[in-house]
C-alpha positions as a printed NumPy array, in Angstrom:
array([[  0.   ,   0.   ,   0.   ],
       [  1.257,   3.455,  -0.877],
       [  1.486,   6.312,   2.217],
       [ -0.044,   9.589,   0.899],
       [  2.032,  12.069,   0.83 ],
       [  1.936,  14.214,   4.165],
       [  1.08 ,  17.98 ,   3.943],
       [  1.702,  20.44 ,   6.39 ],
       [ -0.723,  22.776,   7.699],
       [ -0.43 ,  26.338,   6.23 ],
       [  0.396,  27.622,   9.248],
       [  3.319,  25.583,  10.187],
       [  4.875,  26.048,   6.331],
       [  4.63 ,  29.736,   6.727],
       [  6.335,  29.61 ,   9.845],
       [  9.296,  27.174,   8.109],
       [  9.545,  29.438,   5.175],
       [  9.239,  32.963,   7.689],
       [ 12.606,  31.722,   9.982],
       [ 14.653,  30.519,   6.776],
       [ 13.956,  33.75 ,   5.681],
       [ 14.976,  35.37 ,   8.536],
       [ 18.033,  33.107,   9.078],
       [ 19.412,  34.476,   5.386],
       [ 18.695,  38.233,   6.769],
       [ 20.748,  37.586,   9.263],
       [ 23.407,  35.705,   7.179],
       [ 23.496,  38.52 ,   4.755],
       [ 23.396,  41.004,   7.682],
       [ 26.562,  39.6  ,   8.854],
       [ 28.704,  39.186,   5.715],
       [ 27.651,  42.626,   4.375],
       [ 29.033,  44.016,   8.177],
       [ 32.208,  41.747,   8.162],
       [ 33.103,  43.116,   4.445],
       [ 32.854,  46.924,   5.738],
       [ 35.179,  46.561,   8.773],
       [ 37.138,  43.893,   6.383],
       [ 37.596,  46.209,   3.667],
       [ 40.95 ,  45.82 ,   1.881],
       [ 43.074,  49.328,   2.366],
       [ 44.073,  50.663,  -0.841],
       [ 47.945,  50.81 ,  -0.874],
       [ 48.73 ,  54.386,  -1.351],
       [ 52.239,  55.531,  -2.683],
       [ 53.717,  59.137,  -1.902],
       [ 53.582,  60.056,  -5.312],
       [ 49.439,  59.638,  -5.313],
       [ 49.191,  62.307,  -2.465],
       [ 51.165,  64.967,  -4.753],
       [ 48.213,  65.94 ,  -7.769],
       [ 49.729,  65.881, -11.231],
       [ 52.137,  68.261, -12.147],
       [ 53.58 ,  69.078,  -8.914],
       [ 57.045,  68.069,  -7.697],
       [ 57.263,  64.882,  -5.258],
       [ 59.331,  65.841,  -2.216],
       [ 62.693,  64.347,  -2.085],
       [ 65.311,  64.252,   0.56 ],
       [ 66.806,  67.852,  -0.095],
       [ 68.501,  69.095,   2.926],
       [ 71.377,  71.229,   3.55 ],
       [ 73.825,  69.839,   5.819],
       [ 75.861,  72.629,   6.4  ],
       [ 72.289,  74.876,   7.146],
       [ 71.666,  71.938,  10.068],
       [ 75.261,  72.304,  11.563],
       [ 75.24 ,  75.857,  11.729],
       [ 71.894,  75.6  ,  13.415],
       [ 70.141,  77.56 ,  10.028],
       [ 66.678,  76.944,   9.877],
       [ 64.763,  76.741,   6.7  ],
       [ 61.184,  77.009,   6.321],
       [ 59.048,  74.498,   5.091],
       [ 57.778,  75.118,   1.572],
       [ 54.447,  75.211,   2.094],
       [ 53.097,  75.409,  -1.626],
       [ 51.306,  72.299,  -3.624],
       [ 48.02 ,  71.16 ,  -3.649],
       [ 46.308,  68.208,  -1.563],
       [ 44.537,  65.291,  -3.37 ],
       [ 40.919,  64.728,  -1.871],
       [ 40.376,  61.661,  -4.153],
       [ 41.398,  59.699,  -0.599],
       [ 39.098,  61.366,   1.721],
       [ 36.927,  58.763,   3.799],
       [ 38.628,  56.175,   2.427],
       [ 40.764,  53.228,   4.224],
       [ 44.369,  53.583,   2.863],
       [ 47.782,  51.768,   3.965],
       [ 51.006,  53.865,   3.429],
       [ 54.276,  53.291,   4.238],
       [ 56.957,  56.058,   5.382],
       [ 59.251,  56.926,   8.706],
       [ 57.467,  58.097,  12.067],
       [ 58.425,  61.601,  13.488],
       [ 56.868,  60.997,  17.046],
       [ 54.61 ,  64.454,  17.767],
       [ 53.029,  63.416,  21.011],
       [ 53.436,  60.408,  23.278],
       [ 51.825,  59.171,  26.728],
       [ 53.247,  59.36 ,  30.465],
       [ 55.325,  56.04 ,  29.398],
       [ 56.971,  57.083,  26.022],
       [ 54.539,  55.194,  23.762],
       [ 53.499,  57.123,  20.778],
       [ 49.625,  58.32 ,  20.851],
       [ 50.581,  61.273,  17.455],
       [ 53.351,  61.144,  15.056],
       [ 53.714,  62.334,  11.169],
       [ 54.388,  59.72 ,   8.666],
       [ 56.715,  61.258,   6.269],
       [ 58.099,  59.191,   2.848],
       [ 61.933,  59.295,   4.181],
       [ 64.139,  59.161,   7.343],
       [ 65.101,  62.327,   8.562],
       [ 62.064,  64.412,   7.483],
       [ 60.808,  67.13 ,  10.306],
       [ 63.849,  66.503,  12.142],
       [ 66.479,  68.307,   9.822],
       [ 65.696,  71.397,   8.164],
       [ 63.693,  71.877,   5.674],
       [ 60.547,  69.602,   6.578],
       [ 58.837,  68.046,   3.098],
       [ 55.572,  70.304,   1.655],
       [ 52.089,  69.46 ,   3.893],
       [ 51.219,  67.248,   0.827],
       [ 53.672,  65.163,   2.114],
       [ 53.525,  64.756,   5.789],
       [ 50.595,  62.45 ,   7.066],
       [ 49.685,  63.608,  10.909],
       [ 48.562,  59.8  ,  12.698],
       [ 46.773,  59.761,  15.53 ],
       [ 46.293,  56.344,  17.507],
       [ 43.584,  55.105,  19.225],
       [ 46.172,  52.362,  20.925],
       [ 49.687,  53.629,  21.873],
       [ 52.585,  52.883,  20.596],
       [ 56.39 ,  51.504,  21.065],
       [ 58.414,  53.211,  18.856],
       [ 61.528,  51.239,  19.382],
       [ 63.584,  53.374,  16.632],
       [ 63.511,  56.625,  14.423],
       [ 64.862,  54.61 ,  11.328],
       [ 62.941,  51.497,  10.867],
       [ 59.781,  52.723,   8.347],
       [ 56.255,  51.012,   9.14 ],
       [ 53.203,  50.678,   7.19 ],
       [ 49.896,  52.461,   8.341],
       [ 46.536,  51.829,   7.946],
       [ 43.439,  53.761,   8.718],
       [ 40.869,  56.448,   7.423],
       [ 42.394,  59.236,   5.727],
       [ 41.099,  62.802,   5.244],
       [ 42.583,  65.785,   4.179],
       [ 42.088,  67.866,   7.54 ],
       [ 45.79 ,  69.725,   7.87 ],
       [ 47.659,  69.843,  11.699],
       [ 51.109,  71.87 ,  12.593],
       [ 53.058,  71.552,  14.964],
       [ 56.773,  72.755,  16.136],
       [ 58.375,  70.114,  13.115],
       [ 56.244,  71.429,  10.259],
       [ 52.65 ,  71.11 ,   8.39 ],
       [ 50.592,  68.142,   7.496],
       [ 48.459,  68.429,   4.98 ],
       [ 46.722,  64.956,   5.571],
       [ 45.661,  62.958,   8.62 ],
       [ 44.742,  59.365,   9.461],
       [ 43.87 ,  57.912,  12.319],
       [ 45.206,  54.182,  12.656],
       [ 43.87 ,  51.266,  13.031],
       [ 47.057,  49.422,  11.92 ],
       [ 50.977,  50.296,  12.264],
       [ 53.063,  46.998,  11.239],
       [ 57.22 ,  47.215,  10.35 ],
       [ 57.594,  47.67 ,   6.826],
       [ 59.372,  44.123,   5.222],
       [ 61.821,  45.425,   2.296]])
């Protein structure tokens, strides 16, 4: 003898198909969330913060200016590139430390593209010197090994006694730089 075929009452389908729907809300909820904190920073060169045209800085100091104690003002011509604003971005570069806790550990520092920037004379143009600001502290151990950073960047300018930024991020990752 055959069984018939068993069908559920209205009722208890809707309320099978309602939580699988529910279930994938959730589901696609979740992965849409994950994929926003998740996002992949765009890797950001020095070059791509100077708009087209303009010279990119370069390591230009005068020695002689820094042993006779000469200062030189920082050029503070050239043009920012918004095209970065609200965006996640990873650049690498040196870390001038700006402001640090009651331990030493780094809470502010610029990120500049080469050793020695904003401590000799002259400082590089504010389109390129990134201020950071961390939500963590950190160790700086030493002034010569260059890190990569990662966070939101905007084009919101800072000074302070070492020179102009013309860009700031605030970090959400600083890892050594691997040549």
């Amino acid at each position: 003898m055959s069984e018939m075929p068993t069908r559920r009452p209205p009722l208890v389908k809707n309320l099978v198909t309602d939580n699988v729907k529910i279930l994938l809300a959730i589901l696609l909820l979740a992965l849409a969330a994950s994929g926003q904190t998740q996002a992949e920073a765009l890797k950001v060169e020095w070059k791509d913060l100077v708009p087209e045209g303009e010279p990119v800085a370069t390591q230009s100091m005068d020695p002689m200016a820094t042993l006779l104690g000469e200062s030189a003002s920082q050029d503070l011509s050239g043009s920012l590139v918004t095209d970065f604003n609200g965006k996640t971005i990873r650049l690498p570069g040196f870390l001038v430390p700006v402001a640090s806790d009651e331990v030493g550990l780094l809470s502010e520092f610029f990120l500049v593209p080469y050793f020695g920037a904003c401590i000799h004379v002259p400082p590089p143009p504010p389109n390129q010197i990134v201020y950071v600001k961390l939500d963590k502290p950190f160790d700086l151990k030493n002034l010569w090994t260059p890190f990569w950073v990662e966070g939101e960047m905007s084009t919101q300018a800072f000074t302070s006694v070492m020179g102009t930024a013309g860009y700031t991020i605030t970090a959400n990752l600083i890892e050594e730089y691997q040549w």
